[in-house]
N, C-alpha and C positions, 0 to 999 in steps of 0.2 A: 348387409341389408338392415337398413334402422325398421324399428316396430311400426313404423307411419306406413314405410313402404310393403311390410310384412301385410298390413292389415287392407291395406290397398287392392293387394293381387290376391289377397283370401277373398274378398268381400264382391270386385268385378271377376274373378272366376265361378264363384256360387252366381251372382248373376246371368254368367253364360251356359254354367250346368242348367239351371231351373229355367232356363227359356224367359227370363221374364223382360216385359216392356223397361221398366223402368227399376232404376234402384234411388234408395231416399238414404241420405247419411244428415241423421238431424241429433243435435246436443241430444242429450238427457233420452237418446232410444238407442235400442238397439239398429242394427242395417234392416233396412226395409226394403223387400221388394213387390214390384206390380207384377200378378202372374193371371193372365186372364182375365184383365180388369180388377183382379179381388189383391187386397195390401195381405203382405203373406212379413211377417215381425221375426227377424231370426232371433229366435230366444236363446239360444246356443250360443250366441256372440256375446260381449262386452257392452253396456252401454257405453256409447260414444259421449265423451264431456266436451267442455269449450273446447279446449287444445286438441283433444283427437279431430275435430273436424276443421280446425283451421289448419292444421297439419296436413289434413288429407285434403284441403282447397289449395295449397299455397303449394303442394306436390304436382296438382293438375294443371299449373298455371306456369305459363312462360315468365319472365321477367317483366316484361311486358305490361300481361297480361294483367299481372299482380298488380301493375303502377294504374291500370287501370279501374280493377276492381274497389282498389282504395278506395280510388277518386268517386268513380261512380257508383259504388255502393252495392254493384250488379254488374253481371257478364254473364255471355253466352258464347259458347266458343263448342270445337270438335277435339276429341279426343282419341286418338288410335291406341290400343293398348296391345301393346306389343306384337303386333300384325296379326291380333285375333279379331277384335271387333273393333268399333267405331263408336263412340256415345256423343250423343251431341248433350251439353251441359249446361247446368245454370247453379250460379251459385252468388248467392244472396245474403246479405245480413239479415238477422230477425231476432225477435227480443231476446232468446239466449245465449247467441252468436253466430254463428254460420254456418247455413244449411247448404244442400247437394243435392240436386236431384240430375240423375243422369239418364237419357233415352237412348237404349239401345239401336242401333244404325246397322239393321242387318247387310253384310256384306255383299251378300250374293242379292242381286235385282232380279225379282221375279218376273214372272210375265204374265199379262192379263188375265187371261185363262188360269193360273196356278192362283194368282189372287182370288179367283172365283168372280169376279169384274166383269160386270154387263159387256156383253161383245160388241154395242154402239159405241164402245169405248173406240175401235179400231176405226171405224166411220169418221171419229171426227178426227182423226190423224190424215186423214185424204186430203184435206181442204189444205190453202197455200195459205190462208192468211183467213183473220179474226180471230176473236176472243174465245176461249173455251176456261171454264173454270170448275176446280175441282173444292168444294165445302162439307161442311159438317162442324163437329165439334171440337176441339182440341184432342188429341191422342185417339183418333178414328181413323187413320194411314192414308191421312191427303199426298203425303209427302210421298207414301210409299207409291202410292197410284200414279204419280206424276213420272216418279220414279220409270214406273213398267213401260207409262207412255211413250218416255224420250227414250228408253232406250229401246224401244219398238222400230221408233223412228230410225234410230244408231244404225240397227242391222236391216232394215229393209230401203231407207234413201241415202243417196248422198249429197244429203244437208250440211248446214253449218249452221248450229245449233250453241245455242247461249247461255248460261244458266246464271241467275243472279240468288244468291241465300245469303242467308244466316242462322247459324253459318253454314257451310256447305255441308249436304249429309250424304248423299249416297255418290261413290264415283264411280263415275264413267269412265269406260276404254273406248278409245277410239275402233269404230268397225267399218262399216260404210259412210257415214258420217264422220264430221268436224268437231267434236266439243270439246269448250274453253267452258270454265265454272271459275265465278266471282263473289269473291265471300265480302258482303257489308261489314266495314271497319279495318278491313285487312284489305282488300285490293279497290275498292271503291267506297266512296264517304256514305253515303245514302243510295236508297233504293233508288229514287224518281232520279238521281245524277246517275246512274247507272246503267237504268232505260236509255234514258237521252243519248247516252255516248253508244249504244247501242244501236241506233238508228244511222250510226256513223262507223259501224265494225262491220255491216254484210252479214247478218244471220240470216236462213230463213225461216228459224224454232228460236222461239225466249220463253223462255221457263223463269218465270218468277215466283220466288219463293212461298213471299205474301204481297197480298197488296194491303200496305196499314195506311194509309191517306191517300188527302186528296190529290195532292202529288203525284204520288204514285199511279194511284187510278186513272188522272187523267193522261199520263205517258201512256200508260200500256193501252189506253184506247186510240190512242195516235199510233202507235206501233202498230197494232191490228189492222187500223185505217190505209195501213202505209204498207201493206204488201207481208206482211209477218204474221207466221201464225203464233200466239201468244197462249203459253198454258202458265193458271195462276189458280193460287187455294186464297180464299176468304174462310173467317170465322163464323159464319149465319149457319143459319139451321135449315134451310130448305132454301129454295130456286127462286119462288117471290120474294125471300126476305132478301135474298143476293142482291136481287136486283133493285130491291126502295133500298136498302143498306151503302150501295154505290151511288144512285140518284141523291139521296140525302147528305151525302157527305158534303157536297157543293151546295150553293149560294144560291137562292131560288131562282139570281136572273141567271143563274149558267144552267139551269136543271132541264130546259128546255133542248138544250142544245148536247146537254150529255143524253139527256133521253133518244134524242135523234140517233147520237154517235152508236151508243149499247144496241139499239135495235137493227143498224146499220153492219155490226160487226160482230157482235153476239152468234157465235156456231151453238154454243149447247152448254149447260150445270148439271153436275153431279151432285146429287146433295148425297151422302154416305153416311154409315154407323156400323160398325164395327160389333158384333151381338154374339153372347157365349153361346158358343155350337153345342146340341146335342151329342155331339164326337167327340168333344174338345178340341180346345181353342176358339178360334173367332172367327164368324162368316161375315161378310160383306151383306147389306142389306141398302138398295139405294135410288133414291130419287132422282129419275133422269127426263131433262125439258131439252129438247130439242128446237134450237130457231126454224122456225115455219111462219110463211105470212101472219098465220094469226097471233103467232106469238108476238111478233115484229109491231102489230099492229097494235095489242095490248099497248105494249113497251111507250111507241111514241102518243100515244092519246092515254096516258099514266092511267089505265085500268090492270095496274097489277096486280089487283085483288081477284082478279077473273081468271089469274094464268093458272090457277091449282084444277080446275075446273077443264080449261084446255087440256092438261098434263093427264088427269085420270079417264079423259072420253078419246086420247090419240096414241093408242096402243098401239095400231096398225103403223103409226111414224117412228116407233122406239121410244113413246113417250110413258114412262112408269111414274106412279106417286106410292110415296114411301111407306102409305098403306098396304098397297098390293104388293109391294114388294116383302115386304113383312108375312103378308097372309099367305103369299108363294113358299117362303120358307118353313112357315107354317105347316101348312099343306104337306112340306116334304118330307115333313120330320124332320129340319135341320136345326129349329128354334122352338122355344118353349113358348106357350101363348103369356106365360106372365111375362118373360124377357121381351114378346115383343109389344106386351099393352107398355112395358116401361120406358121404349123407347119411341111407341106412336107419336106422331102430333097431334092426334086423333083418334083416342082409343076407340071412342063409340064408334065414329066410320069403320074399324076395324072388327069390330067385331059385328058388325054387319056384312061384310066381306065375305068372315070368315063362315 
């Protein structure tokens, strides 16, 4: 075993002893890991120079994969190490040479209830068809919620279920359900080509990774329209922005008409965040809008500004804003009131709540 591959299996093993989300292999640091949101610096290691981290990218990488990264200067891909974990990967040029950051892909798929996940989550797995989207911020476990969803779905229907990423992160066994998973760049060129030929495979679950354009958004609203239930993560920070963030992507003469489509097909948004637990670790805290006429109705006469309004007065529909959900955790002793004024959209609302 050469020192590349020594420092490799030392550095993703301390990763999976310490629990952490993420590990950072950057020039000129030592290995960095994410543990509970906080950067934890193994000062115990070696600083890593040019050559150890291009050693330790050019190890991770297929042949392939390499001819690619050249080219494009960036890659994202999945990584099994040695049938312990899964890290889905990016690795980058940058002024000193070539960074790593790697997201640990826990193996085992929890289930709604263990994630601690609003139980309306089960509700909008009943429905055959429309839009349900799960948002937040980056590293706030969109993927992993999506995750509990489909495989909710796995063992209680028998579905034929679809899943399109990049790249693919969490796998599925087959149980009562049908599932195929389609990695972007590897078995299909683009998201929105991938949709489309999905309207042509017989699913009745599409799980879309992300939706990054308009493209994309505007397939998976046709998918919805068309008999499919479609679960997707966007980037936005709460349920209104979800929805001007999709209207605005498009062309003001189409906006009329995807307005129509989202209020048309629209089940329900998650907005989530992910907040250090009084226990340790991390609880779920999250913003949930539920489609109801009045929501529907905002939607197509563009008074999205009203929906946060709807969301915190329809409690009695499963409707939470990310206020009260914060203040509930509050309440329980599960979160700190500084960790949740930091992640409010509204501290003052909040601390009138509370």
């Amino acid at each position: 075993m050469n020192e590349s591959q020594k420092l490799l299996d030392e550095v993703l093993s301390i990763a999976l002893a310490e629990q952490s989300s993420d590990l950072h292999l950057v020039p000129n640091n030592p290995p960095i890991l994410r543990v509970n949101r906080r950067l934890v610096v193994l000062i115990k290691k070696k600083k890593l120079d040019f050559n150890d981290t291009q050693a330790l990218a050019f190890l991770l990488m297929t042949e392939e994969q390499k001819e690619n990264f050249v080219k494009n200067k960036e890659i994202d891909f999945s990584y099994t190490y040695e049938k312990k974990a899964r890290f889905r990967v990016n690795i980058f040029f940058q002024n000193e040479g070539i960074s790593i950051a790697l997201r640990l892909i826990n193996r085992e798929i929890k289930t709604i209830s263990e994630l601690n996940l609003p139980e309306v989550l089960h509700e909008f797995l009943k429905a055959t068809e429309g839009l349900f989207l799960v948002v937040g911020p980056s590293s706030h476990g969109k993927s992993t919620t999506l995750a509990a969803m489909i495989d909710e779905v796995n063992h209680q229907q028998q579905s034929h279920i679809l899943t399109i990423e990049d790249p693919i992160e969490y796998i599925f066994e087959n149980n009562q359900s049908i599932i195929e998973q389609r990695e972007v760049g590897k078995d299909t060129a683009t998201f929105a080509k991938a949709i489309r030929a999905s309207l042509r495979q017989d699913p009745d679950v599409l799980m879309i990774g992300e939706m990054r354009d308009q493209e994309s958004m505007s397939t998976a609203l046709t998918a919805a329209e068309t008999g499919h239930l479609v679960l997707s993560t966007l980037h936005t920070m709460s349920a209104s922005q979800t929805i001007n963030r999709i209207i605005d992507v498009f062309s003001s003469e189409q906006q009329n008409q995807i307005r129509f489509q989202l209020s048309s097909t629209l089940l329900g948004i998650v907005s989530q965040r992910l907040i250090p637990s009084t226990e340790g670790g991390l609880i779920p805290a999250c913003e949930i809008l539920v489609s109801n006429p009045a929501i529907r109705n905002l939607i197509r006469e563009n008074k999205i500004h009203e929906i946060p309004l709807i969301i915190s007065t329809s409690r009695d529909e499963g409707m939470v804003s990310l206020d009260y959900a914060l203040g509930d955790l509050i309440r329980k002793d599960k979160i700190s009131m500084e960790n949740a004024l930091r992640y409010s959209l509204n501290p003052n609302e909040l601390r009138k709540l509370i």
